[in-house]
C-alpha positions in Angstrom: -25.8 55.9 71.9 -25.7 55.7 67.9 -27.3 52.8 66.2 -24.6 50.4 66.1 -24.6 50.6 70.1 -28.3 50.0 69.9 -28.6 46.8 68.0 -26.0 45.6 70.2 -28.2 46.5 73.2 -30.9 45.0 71.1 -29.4 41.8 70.6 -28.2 41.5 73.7 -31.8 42.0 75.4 -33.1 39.5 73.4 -30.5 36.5 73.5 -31.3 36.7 77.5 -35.1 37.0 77.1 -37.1 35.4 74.0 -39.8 38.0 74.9 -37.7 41.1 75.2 -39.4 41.7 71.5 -42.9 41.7 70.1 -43.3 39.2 67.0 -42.4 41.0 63.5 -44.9 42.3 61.5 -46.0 40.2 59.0 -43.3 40.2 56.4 -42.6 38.5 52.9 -41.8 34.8 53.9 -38.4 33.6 53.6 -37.4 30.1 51.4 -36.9 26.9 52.7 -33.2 27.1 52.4 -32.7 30.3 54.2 -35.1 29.3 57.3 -32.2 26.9 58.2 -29.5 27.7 61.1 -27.1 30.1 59.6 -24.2 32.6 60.9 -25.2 36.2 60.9 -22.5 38.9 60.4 -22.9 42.4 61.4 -21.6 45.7 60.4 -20.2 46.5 64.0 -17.8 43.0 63.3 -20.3 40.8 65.8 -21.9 37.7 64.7 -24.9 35.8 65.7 -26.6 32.5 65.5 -30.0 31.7 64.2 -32.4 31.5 61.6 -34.4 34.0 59.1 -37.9 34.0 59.1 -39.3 37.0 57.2 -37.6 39.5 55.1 -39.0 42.8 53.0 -37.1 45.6 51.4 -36.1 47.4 54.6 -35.3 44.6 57.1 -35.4 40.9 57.9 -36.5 38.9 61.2 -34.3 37.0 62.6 -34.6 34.0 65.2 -31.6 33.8 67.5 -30.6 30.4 68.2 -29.2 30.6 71.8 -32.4 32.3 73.8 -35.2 32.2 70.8 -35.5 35.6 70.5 -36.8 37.6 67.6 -35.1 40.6 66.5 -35.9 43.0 63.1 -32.9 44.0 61.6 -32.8 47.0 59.0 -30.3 45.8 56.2 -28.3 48.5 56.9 -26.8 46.7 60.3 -25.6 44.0 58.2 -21.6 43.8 57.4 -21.8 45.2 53.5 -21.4 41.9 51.7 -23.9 40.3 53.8 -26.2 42.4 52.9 -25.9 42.6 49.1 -25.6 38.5 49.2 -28.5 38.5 51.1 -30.7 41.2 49.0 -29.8 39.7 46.2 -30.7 35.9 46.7 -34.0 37.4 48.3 -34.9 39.6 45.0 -34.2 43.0 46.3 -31.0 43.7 44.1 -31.1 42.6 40.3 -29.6 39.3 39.7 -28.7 39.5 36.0 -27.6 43.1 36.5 -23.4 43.6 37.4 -23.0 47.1 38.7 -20.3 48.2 40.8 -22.0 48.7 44.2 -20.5 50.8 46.8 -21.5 52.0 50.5 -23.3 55.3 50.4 -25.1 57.8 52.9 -28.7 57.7 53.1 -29.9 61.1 54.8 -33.4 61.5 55.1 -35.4 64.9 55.8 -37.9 66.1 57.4 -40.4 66.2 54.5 -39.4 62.5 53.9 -37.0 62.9 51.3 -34.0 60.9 50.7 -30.6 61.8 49.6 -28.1 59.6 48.8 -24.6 59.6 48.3 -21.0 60.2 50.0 -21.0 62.9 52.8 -17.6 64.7 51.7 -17.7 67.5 54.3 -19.5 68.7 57.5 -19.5 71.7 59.3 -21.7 72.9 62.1 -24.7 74.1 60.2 -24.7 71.3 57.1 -23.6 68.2 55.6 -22.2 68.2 51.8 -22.8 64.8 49.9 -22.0 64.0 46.6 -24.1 62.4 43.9 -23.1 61.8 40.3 -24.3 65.4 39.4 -23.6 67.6 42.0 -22.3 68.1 45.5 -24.9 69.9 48.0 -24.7 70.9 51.0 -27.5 69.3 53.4 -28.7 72.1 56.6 -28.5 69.9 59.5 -31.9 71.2 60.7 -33.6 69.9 58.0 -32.4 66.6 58.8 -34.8 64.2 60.3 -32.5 61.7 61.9 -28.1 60.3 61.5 -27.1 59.4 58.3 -27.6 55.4 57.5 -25.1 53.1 55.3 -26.4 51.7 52.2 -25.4 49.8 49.2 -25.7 51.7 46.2 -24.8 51.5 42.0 -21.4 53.2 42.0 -22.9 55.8 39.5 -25.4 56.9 41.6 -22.4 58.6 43.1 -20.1 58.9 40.9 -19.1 59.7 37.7 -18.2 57.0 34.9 -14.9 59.0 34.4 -14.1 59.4 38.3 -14.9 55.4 38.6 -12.8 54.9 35.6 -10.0 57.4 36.8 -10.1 56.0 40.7 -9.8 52.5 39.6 -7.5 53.2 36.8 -5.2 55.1 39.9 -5.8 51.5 42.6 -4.0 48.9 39.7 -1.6 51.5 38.0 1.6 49.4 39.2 0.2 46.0 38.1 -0.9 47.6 34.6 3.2 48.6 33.8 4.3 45.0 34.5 4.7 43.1 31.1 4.0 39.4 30.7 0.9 37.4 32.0 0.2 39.7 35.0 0.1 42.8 33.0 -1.9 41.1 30.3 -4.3 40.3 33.4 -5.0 43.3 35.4 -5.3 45.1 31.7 -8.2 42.5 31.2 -9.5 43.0 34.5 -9.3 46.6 34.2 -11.5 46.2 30.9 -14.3 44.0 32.8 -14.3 46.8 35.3 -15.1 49.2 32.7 -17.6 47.3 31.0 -19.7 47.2 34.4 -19.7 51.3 34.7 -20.9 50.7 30.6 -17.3 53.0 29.4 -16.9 50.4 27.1 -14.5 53.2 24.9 -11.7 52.3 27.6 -13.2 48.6 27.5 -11.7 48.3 24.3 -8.8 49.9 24.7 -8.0 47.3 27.9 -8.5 44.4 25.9 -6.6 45.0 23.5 -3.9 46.2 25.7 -4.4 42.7 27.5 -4.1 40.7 23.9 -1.0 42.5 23.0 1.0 41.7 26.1 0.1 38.3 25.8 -1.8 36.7 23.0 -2.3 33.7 24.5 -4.3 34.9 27.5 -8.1 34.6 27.9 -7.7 33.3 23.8 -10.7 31.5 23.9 -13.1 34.6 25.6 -10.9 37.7 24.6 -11.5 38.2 20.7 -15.6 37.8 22.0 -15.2 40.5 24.7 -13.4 42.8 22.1 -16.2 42.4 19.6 -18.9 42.8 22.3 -17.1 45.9 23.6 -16.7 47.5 20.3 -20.0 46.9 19.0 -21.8 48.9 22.6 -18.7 51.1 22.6 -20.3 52.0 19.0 -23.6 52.9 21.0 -22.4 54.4 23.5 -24.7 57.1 23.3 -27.2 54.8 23.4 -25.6 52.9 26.2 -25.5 56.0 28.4 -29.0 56.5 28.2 -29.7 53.0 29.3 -27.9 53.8 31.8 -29.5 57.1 33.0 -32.8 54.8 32.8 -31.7 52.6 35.7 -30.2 56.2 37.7 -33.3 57.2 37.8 -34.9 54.2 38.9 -32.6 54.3 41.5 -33.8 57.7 42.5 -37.5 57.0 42.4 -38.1 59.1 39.4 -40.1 56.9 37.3 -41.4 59.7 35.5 -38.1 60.6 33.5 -36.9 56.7 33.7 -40.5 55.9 31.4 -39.8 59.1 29.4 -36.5 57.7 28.7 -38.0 54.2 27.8 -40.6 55.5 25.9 -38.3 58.1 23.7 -35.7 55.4 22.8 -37.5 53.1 19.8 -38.2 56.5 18.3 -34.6 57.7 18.6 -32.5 54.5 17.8 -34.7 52.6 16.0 -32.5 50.0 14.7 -30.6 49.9 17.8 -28.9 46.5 18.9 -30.1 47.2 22.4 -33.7 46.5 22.5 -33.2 43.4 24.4 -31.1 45.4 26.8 -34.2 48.1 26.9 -36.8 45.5 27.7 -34.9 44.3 30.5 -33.8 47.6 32.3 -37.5 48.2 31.6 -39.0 45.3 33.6 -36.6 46.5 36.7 -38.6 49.6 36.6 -41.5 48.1 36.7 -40.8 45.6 39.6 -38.7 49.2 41.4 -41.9 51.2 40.5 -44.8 48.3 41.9 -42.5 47.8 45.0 -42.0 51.3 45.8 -45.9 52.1 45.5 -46.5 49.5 47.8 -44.3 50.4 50.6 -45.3 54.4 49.8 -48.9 54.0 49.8 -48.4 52.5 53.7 -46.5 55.1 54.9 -48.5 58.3 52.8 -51.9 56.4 54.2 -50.7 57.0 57.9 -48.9 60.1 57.1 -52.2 62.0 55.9 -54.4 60.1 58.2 -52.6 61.4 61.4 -52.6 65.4 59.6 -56.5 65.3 58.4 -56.9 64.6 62.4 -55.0 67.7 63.3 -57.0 69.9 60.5 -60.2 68.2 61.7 -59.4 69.2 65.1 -59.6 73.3 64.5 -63.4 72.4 63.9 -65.1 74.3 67.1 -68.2 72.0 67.3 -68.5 68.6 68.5 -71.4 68.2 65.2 -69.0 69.9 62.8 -66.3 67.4 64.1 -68.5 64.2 63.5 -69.7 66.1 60.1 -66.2 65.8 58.7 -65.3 62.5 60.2 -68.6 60.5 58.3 -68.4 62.6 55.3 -65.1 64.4 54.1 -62.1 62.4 55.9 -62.2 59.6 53.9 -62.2 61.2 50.4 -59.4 64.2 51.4 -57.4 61.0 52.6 -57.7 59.2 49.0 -57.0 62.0 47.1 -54.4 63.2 49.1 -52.3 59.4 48.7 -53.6 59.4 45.3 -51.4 63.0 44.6 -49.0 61.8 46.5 -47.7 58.9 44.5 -48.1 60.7 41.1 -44.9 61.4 41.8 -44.1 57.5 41.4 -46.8 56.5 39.0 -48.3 59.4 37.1 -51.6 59.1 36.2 -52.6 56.6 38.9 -56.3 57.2 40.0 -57.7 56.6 43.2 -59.2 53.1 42.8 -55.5 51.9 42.2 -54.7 53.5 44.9 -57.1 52.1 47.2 -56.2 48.3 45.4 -53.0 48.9 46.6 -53.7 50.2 50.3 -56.2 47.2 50.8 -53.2 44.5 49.5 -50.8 45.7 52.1 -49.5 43.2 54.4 -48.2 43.4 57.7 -46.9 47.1 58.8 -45.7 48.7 62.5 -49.0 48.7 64.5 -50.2 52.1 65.3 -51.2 53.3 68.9 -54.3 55.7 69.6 -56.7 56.9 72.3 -59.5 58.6 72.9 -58.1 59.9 76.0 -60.7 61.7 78.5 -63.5 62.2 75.5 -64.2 58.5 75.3 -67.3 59.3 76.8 -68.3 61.3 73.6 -69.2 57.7 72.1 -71.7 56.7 75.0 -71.5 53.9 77.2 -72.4 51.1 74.7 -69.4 51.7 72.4 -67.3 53.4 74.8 -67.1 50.5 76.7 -67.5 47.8 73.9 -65.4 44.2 74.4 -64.5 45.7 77.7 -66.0 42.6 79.2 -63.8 40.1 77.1 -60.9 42.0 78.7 -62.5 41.0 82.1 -62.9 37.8 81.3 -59.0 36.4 82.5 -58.9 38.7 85.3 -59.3 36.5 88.7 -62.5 37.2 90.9 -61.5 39.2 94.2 -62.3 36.9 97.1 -62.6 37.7 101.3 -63.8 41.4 102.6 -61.8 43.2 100.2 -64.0 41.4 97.0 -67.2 41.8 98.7 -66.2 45.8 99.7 -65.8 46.5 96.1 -69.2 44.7 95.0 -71.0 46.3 97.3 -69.6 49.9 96.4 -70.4 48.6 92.7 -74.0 48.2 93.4 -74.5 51.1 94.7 -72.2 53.0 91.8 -74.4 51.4 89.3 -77.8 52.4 91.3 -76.8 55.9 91.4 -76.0 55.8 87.6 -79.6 54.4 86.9 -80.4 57.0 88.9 -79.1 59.6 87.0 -79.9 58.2 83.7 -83.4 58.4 85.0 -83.2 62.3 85.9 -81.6 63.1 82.9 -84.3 61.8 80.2 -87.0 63.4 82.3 -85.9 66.9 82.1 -85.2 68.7 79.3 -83.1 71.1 80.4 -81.5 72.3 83.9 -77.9 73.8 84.9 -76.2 70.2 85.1 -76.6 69.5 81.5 -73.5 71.4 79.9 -71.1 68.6 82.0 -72.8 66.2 79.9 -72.9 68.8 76.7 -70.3 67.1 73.6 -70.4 70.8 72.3 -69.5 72.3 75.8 -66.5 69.4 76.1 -65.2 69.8 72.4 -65.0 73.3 72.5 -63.0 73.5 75.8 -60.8 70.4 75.1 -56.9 71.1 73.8 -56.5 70.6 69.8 -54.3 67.5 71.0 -56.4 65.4 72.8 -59.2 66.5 69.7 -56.8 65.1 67.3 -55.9 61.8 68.9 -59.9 61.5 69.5 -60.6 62.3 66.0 -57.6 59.6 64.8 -59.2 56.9 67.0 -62.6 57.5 65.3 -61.5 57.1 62.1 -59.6 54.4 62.6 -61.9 51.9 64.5 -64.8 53.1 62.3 -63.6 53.9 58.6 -63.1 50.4 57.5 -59.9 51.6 56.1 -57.8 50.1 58.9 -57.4 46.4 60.6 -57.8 46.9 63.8 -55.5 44.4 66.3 -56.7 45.2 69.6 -58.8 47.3 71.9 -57.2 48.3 75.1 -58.6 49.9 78.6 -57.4 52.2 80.9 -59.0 52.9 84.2 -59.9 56.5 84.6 -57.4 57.8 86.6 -60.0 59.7 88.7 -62.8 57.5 89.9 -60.5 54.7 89.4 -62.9 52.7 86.5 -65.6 52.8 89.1 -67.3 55.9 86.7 -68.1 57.9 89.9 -66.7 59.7 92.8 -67.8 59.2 97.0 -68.1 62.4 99.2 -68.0 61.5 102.6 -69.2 64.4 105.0 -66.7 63.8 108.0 -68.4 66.8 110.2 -71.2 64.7 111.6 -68.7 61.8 112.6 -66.4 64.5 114.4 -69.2 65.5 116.3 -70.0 62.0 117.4 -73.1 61.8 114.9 -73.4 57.9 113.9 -75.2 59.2 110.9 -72.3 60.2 108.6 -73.1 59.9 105.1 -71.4 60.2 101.7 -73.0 61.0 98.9 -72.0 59.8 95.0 -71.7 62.3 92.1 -70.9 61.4 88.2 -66.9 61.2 87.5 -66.0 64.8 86.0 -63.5 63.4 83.9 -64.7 60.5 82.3 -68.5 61.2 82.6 -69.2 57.9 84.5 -68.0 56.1 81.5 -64.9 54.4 83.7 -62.5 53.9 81.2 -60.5 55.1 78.5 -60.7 53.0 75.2 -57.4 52.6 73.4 -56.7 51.0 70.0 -54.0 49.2 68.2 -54.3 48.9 64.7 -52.6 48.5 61.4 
């Protein structure tokens, strides 16, 4: 099933059930205006009813009229002009820019980075896609999911020249008839060029246009000449204006402020400083918007890793060592280097400014699996009885069966706890040994333990909700009945069973889950 089959599926779930889908994750608020009943159209040609309620830079939520249901829809399921009217009345395309957008590939690797462009070719082993510089070929094991549409600056992919030759190629016919409708699609033609800044072949369209017929566009045409002329006279300095917003595009904020800083030095009397200040403040809005969204998913990235390294550590001491002392700085600096490559220079209180500003994100899932008893009873079992609170009281034999097995569980763990504080040592105690149980436990189940920690007790994360499983062994009872059958076969009314400590979850009952942001 590809993606445009799934958001049909998706849709389709949730216009018959409102609750098919979670609410969204908290998302930037959308205006009055757009919160009203609107028409929806989608890539795949469908529409829906229904009304936006949140939006950020990768998706919006949408309320279907007809059932209620919520749906998050990446922009990328949107028809194309949808999308780029929407983006742009929301703030996520520049509204005094006019480039010529077209739909591109977004592939995205393993290691997280994006390419975009058009894929030209594919073969068994790679995609090719083409960017303004170069085309490359992709391996398609390196390739960490299908290829997404996007709208894109038309020179991201191509170059001014091939724009300029492929639209130049699309109007040939109406540029060789004379009279008004030449003089037109030559002035069209010129706007055109204007927006991929060749304003060389700007001027030479307008002029074209005011020779075939003087009297067109009079009143605007000797303005866009003069405007034309006077940046086709900077071009040079045009271009690099131009490169400046590329590699915004691109994320490389480095050579877009190298750019920005270099160019009062270089063109010092240049008429474009107004032009500068403005492609500068769309870096600055690309580079703050793209820290925030990359400090979320970095912060996660590196939290989930340092679990897996912390998880080689042998001991169950060594393990705890780490988690109070050393996770939380290696996690800093490791977010910290990894958006130098956004914002060089940025130190790690910026970082953490930024990481404690987030809002919303996808709720993360962890659990400390069979070595919830490693935190003892107390915390182990923490809010466990809020949890308990809605469930309904058992009533009739099968209610007061269970209590009275319950008393006599929770005897025999007094019991025990008794026995064990009054020796100090004795054969039993390495089932009850962290060290013994860390030691022998999979690096898996270590990591996920580890993760869980950190996340409930770090204070780096907002935790949403703490779940319980039943052990699947003693059933959440925390212990196990041995009934000796050999003296009831024999006719001996004095069969007994005998209680011992659940092996698995150490008479703790219950695994603790977590879901957190």
């Amino acid at each position: 099933m590809n993606r445009m089959q799934s958001i049909a599926v998706v849709l389709t779930l949730a216009i018959a059930s409102p609750d098919v889908l979670a609410a969204p994750l908290p998302q930037v608020e959308a205006d009055s205006a757009a919160v009203s009943q609107r028409m929806l159209r989608l890539r795949s040609g469908n529409v829906v009813w229904g009304a936006i309620e949140g939006h950020d830079e990768e998706r919006l939520t949408f309320r279907l009229l007809e059932s209620g249901g919520l749906v998050r829809l990446p922009w990328g399921f949107l028809d194309p002009e949808e999308e780029l009217a929407l983006r742009t009345r929301f703030g996520y395309v520049d509204a005094d820019g006019d480039d010529v957008m077209i739909s591109a590939d977004r592939l995205t690797l393993v290691d997280g980075t994006e390419l975009i462009g058009r894929i030209v070719m594919r073969t068994e082993n790679e995609i090719w896609i083409k960017t303004a510089e170069q085309t490359v070929p992709v391996p398609v094991l390196r390739l960490a999911g299908s290829a997404t549409v996007v709208q894109v600056p038309a020179l991201d992919v191509y170059t001014r020249e091939e724009l300029y030759q492929m639209r130049l190629l699309e109007v040939q016919e109406a540029l060789l008839v004379e009279g008004p409708r030449g003089a037109a699609a030559q002035y069209e033609l010129a706007q055109y060029c204007e927006r991929i800044l060749d304003y060389t072949h700007a001027v030479e369209h307008f002029l074209e246009a005011q020779t075939i017929d003087p009297g067109a566009h009079a009143d605007v045409l000797p303005a866009a000449i003069a405007r034309a002329k006077s940046k086709s006279a900077v071009q040079e300095q045009v271009d690099v204006l131009g490169w400046i917003d590329r590699w915004r595009a691109r994320k490389r904020y480095d050579k877009a402020f190298e750019l920005i800083d270099s160019f009062p030095s270089l063109y010092p009397s240049s008429p474009l400083m107004g032009d500068l200040a403005k492609v500068k403040d769309r870096v600055d809005k690309s580079q703050e918007r793209d820290l925030r969204s990359e400090v979320v998913r970095r912060w996660h990235y590196w939290t989930r890793r340092l679990a897996r390294e912390g998880a080689r550590i042998k001991t169950f001491e060594g393990a705890m060592a780490y988690l109070d002392e050393k996770m939380g700085e290696d996690l800093l600096d490791a977010v910290t280097a990894d958006l130098e490559k956004i914002a060089a220079g940025i130190e790690g209180d910026a970082v953490r400014r930024l990481w404690d500003e987030r809002s919303g994100g996808r709720i993360q899932t962890v659990s400390y699996g069979n070595g919830t008893w490693l935190l003892g009873e107390e915390q182990a079992r923490a809010e466990l009885e809020k949890e308990e609170e809605g469930a309904a009281e058992e009533e009739g034999s099968t209610g007061d069966a269970r209590k009275k097995l319950e008393e006599k569980i929770a005897r025999y763990l007094k019991n025990q706890d008794l026995a064990r504080k009054s020796k100090s040592t004795g054969a039993d105690d390495d089932a009850e040994d962290p060290d013994a149980f860390w030691g022998e436990w999979n690096v898996s189940g270590r990591s996920q333990w580890i993760l869980a920690y950190f996340a409930e007790n770090s204070g780096m994360f907002k935790l949403e909700k703490v779940r319980f499983r039943n052990c699947r062994e003693c059933g959440g009872t925390g212990a196990r009945e041995i009934v000796y059958l050999r003296g009831a076969l024999q006719g001996d009314e004095g069969a007994s069973s005998l209680l011992i400590a659940c092996p698995t979850c150490h008479h703790i009952g219950v695994v603790r889950r977590l879901r957190y942001r």
